[in-house]
PDB file as gemmi writes it, atoms N, CA and C in Angstrom:
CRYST1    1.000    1.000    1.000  90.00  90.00  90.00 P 1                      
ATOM      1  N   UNK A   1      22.034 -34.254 146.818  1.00  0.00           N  
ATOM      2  CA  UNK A   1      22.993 -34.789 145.886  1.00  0.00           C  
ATOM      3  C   UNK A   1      23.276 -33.767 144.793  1.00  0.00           C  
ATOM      4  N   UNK A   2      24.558 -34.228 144.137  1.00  0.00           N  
ATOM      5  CA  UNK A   2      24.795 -33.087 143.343  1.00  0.00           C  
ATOM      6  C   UNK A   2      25.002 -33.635 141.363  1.00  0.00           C  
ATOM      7  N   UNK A   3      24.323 -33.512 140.896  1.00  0.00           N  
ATOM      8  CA  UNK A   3      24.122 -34.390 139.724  1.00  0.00           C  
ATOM      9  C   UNK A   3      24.871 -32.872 138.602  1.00  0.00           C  
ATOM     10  N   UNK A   4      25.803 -32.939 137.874  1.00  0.00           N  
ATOM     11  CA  UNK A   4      26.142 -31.898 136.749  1.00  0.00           C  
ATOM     12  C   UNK A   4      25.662 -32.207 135.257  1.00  0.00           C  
ATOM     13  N   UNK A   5      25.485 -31.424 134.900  1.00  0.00           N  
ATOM     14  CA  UNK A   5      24.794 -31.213 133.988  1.00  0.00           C  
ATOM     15  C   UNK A   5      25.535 -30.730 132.588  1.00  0.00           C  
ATOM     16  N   UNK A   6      25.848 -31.237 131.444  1.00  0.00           N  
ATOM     17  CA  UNK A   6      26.615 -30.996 130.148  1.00  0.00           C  
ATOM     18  C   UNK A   6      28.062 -31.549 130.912  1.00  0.00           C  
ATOM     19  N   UNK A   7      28.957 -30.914 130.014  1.00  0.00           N  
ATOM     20  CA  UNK A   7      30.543 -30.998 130.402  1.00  0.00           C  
ATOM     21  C   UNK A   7      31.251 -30.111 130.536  1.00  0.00           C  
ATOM     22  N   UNK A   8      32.345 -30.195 131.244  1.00  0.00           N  
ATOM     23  CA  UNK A   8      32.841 -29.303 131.539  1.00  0.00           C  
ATOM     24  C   UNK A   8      33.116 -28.328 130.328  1.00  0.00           C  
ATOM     25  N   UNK A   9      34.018 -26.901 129.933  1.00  0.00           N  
ATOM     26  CA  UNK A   9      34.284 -25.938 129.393  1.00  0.00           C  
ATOM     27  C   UNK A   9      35.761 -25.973 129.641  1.00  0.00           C  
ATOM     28  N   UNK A  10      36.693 -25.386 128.673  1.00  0.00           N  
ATOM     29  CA  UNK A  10      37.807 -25.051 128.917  1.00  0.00           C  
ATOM     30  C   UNK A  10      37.624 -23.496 128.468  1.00  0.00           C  
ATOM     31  N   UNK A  11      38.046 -22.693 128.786  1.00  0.00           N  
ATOM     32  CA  UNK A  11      37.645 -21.044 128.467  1.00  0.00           C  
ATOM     33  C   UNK A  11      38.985 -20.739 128.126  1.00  0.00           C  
ATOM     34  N   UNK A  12      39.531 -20.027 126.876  1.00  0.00           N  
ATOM     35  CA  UNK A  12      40.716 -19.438 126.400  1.00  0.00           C  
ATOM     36  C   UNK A  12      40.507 -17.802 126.396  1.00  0.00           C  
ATOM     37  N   UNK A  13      41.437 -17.357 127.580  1.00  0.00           N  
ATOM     38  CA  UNK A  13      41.455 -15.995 127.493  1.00  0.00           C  
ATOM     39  C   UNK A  13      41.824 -15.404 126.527  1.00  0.00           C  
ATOM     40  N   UNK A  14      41.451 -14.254 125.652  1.00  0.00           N  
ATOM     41  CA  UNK A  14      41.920 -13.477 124.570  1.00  0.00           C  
ATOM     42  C   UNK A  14      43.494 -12.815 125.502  1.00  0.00           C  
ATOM     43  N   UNK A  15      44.593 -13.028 124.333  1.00  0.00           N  
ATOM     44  CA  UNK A  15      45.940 -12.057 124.764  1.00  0.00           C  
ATOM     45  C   UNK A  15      47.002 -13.474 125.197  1.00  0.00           C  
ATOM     46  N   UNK A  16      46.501 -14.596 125.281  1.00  0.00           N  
ATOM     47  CA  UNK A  16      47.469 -15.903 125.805  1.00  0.00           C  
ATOM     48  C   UNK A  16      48.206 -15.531 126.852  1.00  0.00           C  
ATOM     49  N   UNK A  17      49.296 -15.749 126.749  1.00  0.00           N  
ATOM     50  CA  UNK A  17      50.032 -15.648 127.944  1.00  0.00           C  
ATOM     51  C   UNK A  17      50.620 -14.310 128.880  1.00  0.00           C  
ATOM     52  N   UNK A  18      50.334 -13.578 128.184  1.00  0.00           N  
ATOM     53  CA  UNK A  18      50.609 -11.986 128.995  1.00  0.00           C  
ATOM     54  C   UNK A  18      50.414 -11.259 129.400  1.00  0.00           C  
ATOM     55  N   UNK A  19      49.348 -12.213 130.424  1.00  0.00           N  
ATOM     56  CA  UNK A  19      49.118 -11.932 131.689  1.00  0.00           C  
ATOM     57  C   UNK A  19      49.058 -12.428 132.716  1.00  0.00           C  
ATOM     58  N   UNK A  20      50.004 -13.424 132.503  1.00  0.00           N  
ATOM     59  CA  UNK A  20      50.393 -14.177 133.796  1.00  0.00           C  
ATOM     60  C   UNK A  20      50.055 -15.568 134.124  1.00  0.00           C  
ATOM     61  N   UNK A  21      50.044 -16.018 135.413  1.00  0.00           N  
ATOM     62  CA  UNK A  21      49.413 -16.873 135.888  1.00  0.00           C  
ATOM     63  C   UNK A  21      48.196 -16.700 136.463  1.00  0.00           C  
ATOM     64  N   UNK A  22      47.174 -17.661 136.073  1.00  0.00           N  
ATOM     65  CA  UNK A  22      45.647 -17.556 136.912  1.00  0.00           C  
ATOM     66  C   UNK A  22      45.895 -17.983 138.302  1.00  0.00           C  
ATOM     67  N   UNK A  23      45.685 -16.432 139.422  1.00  0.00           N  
ATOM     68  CA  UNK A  23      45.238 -16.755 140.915  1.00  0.00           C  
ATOM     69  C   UNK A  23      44.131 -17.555 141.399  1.00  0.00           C  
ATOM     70  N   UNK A  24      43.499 -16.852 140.863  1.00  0.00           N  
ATOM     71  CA  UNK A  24      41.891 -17.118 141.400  1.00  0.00           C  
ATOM     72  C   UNK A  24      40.864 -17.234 140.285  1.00  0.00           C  
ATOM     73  N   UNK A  25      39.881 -18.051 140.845  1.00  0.00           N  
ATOM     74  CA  UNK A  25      38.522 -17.398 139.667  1.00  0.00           C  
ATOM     75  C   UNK A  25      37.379 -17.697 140.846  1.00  0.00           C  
ATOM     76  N   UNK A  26      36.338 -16.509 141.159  1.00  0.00           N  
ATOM     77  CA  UNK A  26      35.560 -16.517 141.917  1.00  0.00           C  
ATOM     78  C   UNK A  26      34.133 -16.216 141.297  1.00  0.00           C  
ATOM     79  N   UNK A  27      33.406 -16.028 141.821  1.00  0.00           N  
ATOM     80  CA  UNK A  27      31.595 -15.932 141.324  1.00  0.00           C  
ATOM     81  C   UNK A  27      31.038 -15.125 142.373  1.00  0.00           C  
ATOM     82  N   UNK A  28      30.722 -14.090 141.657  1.00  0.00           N  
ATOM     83  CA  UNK A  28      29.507 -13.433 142.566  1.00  0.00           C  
ATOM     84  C   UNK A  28      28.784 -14.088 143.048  1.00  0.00           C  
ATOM     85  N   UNK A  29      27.769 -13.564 144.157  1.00  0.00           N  
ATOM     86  CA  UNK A  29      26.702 -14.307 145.347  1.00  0.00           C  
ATOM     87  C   UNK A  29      25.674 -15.009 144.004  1.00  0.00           C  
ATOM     88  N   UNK A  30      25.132 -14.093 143.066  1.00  0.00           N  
ATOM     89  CA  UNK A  30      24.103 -14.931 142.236  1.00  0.00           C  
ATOM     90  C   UNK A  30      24.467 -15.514 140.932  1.00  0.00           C  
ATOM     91  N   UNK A  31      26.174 -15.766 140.648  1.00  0.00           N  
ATOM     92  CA  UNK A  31      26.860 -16.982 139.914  1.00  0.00           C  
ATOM     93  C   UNK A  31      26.270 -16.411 138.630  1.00  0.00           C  
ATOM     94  N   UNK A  32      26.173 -15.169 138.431  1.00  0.00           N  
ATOM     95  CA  UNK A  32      25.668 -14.634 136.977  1.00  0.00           C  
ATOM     96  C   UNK A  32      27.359 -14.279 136.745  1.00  0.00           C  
ATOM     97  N   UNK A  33      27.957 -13.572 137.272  1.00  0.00           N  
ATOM     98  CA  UNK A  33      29.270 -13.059 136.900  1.00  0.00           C  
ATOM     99  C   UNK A  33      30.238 -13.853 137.809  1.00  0.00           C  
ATOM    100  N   UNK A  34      31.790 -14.008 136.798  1.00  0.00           N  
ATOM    101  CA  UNK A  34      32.599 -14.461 137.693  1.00  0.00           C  
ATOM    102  C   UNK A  34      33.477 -14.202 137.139  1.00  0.00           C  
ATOM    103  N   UNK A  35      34.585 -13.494 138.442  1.00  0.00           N  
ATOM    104  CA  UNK A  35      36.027 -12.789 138.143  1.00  0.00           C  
ATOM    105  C   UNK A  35      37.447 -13.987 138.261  1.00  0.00           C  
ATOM    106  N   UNK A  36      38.043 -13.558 136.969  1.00  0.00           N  
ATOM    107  CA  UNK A  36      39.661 -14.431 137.127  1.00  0.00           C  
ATOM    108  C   UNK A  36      40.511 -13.277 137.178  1.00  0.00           C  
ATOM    109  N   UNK A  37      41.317 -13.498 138.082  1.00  0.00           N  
ATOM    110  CA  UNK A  37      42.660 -12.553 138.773  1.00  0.00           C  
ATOM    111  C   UNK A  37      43.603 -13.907 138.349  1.00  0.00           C  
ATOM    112  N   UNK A  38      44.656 -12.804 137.253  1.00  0.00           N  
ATOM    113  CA  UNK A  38      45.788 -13.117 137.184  1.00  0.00           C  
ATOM    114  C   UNK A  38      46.890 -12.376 137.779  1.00  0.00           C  
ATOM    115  N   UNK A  39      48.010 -12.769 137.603  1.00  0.00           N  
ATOM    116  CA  UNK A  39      49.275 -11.597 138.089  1.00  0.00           C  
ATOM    117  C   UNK A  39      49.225 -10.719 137.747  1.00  0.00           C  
ATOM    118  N   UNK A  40      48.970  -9.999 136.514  1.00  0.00           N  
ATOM    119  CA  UNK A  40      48.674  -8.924 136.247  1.00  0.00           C  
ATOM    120  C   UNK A  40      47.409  -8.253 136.010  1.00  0.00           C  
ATOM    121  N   UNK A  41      46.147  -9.279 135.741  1.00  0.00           N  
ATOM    122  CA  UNK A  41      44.880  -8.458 134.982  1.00  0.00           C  
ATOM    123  C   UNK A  41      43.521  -9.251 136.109  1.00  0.00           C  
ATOM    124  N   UNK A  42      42.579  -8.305 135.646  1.00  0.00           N  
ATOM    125  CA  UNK A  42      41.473  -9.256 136.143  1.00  0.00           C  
ATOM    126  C   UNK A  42      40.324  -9.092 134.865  1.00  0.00           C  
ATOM    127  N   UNK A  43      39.218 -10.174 134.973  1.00  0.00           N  
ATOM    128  CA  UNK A  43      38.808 -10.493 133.921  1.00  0.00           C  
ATOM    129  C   UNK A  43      37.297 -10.434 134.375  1.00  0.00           C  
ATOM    130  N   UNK A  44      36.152  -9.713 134.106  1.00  0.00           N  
ATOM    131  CA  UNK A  44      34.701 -10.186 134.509  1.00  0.00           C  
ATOM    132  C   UNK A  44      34.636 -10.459 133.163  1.00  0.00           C  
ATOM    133  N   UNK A  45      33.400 -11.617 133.462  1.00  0.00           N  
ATOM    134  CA  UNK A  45      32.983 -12.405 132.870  1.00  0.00           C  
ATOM    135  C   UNK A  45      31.725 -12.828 133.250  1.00  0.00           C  
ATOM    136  N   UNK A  46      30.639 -12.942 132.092  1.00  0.00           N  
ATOM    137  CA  UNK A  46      29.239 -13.755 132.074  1.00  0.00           C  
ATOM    138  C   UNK A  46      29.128 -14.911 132.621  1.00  0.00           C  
ATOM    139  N   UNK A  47      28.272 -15.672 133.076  1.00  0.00           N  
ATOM    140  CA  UNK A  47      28.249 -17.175 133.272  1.00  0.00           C  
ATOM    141  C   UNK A  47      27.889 -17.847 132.022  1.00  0.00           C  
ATOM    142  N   UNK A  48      26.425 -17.185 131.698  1.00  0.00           N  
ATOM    143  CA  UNK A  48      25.943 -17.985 130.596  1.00  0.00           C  
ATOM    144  C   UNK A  48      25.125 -16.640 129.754  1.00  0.00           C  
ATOM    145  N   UNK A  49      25.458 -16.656 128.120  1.00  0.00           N  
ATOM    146  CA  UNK A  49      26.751 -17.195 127.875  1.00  0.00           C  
ATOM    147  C   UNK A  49      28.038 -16.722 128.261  1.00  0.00           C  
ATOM    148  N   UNK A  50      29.221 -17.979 127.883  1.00  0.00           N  
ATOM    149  CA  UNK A  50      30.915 -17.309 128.546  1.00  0.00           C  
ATOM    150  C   UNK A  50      31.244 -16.677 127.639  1.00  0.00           C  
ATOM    151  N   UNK A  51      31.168 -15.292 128.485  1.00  0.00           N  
ATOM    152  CA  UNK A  51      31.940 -14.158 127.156  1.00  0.00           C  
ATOM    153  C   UNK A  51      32.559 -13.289 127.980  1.00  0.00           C  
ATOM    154  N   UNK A  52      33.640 -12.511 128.223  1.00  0.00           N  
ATOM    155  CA  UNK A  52      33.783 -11.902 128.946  1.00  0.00           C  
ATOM    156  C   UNK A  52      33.391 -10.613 128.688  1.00  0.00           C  
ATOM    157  N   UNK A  53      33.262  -9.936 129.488  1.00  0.00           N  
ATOM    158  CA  UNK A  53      32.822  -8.569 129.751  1.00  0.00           C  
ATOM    159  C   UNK A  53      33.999  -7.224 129.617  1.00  0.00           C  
ATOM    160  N   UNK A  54      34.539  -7.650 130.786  1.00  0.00           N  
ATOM    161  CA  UNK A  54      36.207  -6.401 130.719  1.00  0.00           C  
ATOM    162  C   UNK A  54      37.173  -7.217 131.246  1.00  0.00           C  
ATOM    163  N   UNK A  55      38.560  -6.112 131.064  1.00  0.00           N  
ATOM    164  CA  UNK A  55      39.099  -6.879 131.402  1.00  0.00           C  
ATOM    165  C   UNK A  55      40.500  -5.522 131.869  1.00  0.00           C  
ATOM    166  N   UNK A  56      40.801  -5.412 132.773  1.00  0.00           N  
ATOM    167  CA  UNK A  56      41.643  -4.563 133.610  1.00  0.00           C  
ATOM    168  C   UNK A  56      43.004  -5.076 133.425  1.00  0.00           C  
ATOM    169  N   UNK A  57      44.077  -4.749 132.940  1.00  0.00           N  
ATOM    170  CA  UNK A  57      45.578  -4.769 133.035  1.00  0.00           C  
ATOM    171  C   UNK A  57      46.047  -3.868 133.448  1.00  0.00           C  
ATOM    172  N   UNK A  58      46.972  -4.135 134.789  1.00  0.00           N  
ATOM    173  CA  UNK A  58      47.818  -3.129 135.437  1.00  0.00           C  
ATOM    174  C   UNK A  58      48.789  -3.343 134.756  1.00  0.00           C  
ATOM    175  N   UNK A  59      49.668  -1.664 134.796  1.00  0.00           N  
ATOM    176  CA  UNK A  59      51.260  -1.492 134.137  1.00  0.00           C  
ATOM    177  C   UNK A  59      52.210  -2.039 134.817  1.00  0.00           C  
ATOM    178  N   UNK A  60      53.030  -2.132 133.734  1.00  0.00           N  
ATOM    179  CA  UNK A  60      54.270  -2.786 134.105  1.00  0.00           C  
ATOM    180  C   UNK A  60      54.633  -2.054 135.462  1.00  0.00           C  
ATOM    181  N   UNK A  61      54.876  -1.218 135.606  1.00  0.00           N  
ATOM    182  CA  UNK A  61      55.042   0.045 136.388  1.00  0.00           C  
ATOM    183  C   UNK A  61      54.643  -0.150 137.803  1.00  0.00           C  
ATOM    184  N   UNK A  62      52.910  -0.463 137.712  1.00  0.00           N  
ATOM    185  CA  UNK A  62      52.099  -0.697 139.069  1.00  0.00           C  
ATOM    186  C   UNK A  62      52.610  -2.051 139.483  1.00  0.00           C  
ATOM    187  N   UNK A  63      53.148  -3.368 138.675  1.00  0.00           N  
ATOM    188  CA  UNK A  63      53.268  -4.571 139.096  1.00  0.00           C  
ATOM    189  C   UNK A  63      54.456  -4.510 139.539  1.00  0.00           C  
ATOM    190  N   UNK A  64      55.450  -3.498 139.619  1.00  0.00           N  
ATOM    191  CA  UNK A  64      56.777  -3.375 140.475  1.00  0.00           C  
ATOM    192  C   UNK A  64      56.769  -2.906 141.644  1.00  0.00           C  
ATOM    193  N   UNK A  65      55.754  -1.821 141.503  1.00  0.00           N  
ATOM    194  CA  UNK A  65      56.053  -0.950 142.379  1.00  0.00           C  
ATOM    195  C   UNK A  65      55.253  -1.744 143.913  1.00  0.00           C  
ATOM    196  N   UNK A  66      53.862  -2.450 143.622  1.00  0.00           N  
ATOM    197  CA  UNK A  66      52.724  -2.825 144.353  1.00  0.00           C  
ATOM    198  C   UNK A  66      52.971  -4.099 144.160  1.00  0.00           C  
ATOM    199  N   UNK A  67      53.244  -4.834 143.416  1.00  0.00           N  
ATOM    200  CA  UNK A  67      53.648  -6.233 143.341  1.00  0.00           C  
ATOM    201  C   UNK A  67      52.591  -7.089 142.998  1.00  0.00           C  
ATOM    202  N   UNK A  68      52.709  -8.182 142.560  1.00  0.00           N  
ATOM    203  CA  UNK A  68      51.383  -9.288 141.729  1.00  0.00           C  
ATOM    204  C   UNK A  68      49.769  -9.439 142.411  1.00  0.00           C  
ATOM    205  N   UNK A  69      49.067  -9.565 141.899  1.00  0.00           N  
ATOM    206  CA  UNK A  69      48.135  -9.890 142.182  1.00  0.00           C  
ATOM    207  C   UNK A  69      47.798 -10.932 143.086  1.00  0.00           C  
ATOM    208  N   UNK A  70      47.108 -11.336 144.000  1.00  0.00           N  
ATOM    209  CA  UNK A  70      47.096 -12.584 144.942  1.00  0.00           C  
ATOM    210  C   UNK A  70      45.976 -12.971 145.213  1.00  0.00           C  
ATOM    211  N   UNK A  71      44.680 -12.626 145.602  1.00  0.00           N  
ATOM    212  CA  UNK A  71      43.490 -12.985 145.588  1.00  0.00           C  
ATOM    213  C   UNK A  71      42.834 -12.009 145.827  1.00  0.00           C  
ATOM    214  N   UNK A  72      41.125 -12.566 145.219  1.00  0.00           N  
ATOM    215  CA  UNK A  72      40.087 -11.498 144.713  1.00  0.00           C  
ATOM    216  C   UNK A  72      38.844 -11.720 145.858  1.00  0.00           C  
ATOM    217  N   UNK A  73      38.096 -11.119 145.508  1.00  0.00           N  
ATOM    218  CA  UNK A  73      37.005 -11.189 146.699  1.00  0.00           C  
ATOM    219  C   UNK A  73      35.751 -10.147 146.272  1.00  0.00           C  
ATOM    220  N   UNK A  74      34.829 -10.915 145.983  1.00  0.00           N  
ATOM    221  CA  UNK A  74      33.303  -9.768 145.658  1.00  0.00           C  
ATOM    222  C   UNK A  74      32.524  -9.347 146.660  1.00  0.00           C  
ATOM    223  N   UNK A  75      32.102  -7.744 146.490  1.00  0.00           N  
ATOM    224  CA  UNK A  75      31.130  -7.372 148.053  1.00  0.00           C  
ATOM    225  C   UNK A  75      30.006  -8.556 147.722  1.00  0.00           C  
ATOM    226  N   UNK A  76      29.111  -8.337 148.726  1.00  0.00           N  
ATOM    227  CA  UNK A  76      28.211  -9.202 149.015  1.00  0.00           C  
ATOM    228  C   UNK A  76      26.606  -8.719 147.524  1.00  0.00           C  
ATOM    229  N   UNK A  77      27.153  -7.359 147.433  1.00  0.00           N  
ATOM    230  CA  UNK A  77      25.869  -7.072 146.351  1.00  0.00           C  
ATOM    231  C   UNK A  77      26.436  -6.793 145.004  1.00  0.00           C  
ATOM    232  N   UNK A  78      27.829  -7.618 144.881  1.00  0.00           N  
ATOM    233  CA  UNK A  78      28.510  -7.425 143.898  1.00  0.00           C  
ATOM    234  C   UNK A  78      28.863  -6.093 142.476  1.00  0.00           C  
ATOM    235  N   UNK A  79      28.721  -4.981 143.751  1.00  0.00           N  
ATOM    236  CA  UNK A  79      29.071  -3.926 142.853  1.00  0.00           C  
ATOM    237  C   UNK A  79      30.823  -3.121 143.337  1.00  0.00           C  
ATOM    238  N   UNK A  80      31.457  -3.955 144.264  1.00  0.00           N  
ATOM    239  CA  UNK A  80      32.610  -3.967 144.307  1.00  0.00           C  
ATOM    240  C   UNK A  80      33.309  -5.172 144.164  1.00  0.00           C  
ATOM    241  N   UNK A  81      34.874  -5.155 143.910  1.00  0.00           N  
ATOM    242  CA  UNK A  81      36.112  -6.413 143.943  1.00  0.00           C  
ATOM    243  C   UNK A  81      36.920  -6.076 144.528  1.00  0.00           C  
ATOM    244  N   UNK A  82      37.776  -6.394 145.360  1.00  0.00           N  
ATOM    245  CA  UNK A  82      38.727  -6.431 146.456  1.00  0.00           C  
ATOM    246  C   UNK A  82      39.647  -7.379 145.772  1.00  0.00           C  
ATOM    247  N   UNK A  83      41.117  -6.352 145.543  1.00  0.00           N  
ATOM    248  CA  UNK A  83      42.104  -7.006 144.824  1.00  0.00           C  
ATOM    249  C   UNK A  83      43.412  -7.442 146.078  1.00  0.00           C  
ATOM    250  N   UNK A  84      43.846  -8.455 146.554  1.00  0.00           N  
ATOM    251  CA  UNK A  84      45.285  -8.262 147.635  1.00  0.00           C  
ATOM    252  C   UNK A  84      46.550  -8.147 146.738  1.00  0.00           C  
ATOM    253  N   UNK A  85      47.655  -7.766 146.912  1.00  0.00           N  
ATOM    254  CA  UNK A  85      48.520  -7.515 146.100  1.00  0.00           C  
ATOM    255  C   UNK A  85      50.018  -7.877 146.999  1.00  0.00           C  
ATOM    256  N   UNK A  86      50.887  -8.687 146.640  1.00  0.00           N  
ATOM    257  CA  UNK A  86      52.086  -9.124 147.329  1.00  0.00           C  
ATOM    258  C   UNK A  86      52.974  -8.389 148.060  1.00  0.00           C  
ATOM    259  N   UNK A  87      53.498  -7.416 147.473  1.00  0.00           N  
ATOM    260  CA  UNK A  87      54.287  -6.344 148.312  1.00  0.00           C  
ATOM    261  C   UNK A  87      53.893  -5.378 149.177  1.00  0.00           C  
ATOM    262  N   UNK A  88      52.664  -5.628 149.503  1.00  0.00           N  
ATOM    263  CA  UNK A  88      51.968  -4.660 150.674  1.00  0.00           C  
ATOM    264  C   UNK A  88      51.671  -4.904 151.283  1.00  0.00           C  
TER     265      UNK A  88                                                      
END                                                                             
């Protein structure tokens, strides 16, 4: 069974809206870190506490040329991220 524990969180990215829409948000294998891919940026982030860590924005430039962001994906020993991107 699955019993949760406190309540949920709403998390406000620093920068509001300009960076898009949120694709994805995924968790490494040991749920210590977890990445949000927007259209333009991606975001690591702590579990506990939620703070983020970095945070990557592609140029205007790269989001024309390569096109939006679409989904993310962590290696298995989480020292890589695998970004897919629309126009390719």
């Amino acid at each position: 069974m699955y019993y949760p524990l406190g309540l949920p969180r709403r998390l406000q990215m620093p920068g509001g809206a300009g960076h898009g829409q949120v694709k994805a948000i995924v968790c490494n294998r040991d749920r210590v870190l977890f990445a949000v891919l927007t259209e333009k940026s991606i975001w690591i982030w702590f579990s506990r506490p939620c703070v983020p860590v970095v945070v990557h924005q592609r140029s205007e430039e790269s989001v024309t040329t390569i096109g939006t962001n679409q989904m993310l994906e962590w290696r298995h020993d989480s020292s890589m991220i695998v970004v897919s991107v629309s126009d390719l």
